[in-house]
Steps between C-alpha positions, in 0.01 A plus 500: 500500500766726570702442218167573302487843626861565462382473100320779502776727618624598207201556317413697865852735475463503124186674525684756806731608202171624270369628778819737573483570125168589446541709829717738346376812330765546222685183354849540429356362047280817568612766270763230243423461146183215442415537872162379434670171332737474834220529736305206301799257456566598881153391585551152257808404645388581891123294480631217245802476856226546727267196332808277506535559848139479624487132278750423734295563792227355359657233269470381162210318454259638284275624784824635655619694164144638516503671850857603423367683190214620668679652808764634271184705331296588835854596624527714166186620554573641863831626408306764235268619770821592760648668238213685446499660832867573463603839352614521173384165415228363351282163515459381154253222354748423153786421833291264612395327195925521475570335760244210479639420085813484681417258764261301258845534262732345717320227682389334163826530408587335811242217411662472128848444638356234769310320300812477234768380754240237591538393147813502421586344869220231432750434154802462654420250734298310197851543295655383858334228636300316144 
């Protein structure tokens, strides 16, 4: 049970970092060239880590890969209403929809490279052991 919970830290500190981030009221991309395409791959990059690290918590079964994705979103979701409330910042709807392509993304991704090292592990040992 413990080791269970210990899981979820990551996902738990992981989601600390965003926090911090989305906290601030001026970014350091703020201001560069294609800011707009910064602050988008920013947000792919930090919910396709975060749904990684919440399928960890809740593991990789199917039903597992579907609460990761979901709290990835609902964690999305709550991360656009803080920064609404902080100044300078803004909650936006298209951030959302961002970050839940980007968890969607890399979790079937995740499923696609599972489900082919099953395969070519299930091979092997076929080549192996005839």
């Amino acid at each position: 049970m413990f080791l269970r919970l210990l899981l979820w830290l990551p996902a738990l500190a992981w989601m600390g970092v965003i926090f911090y981030w989305s906290s601030q009221p001026v970014l350091p991309i703020d201001g560069q060239p294609n800011s707009g395409l910064l602050h988008r791959t920013a947000h792919l990059i930090a919910y396709a880590i975060l749904a990684l690290l919440l399928a960890l918590g809740s593991g990789t079964s199917q039903r597992g890969l579907r609460a990761a994705f979901l709290l990835a979103v609902l964690y999305g979701l709550t991360d656009e209403v803080h920064q609404s409330f902080v100044p300078g910042r803004h909650g936006r709807v298209q951030e959302v929809v961002t970050d839940a392509a980007a968890a969607a993304a890399i979790l079937a991704l995740f499923v696609l490279l599972r489900s082919t090292a099953h395969r070519v592990l299930r091979n092997l040992t076929k080549t192996v052991h005839p």
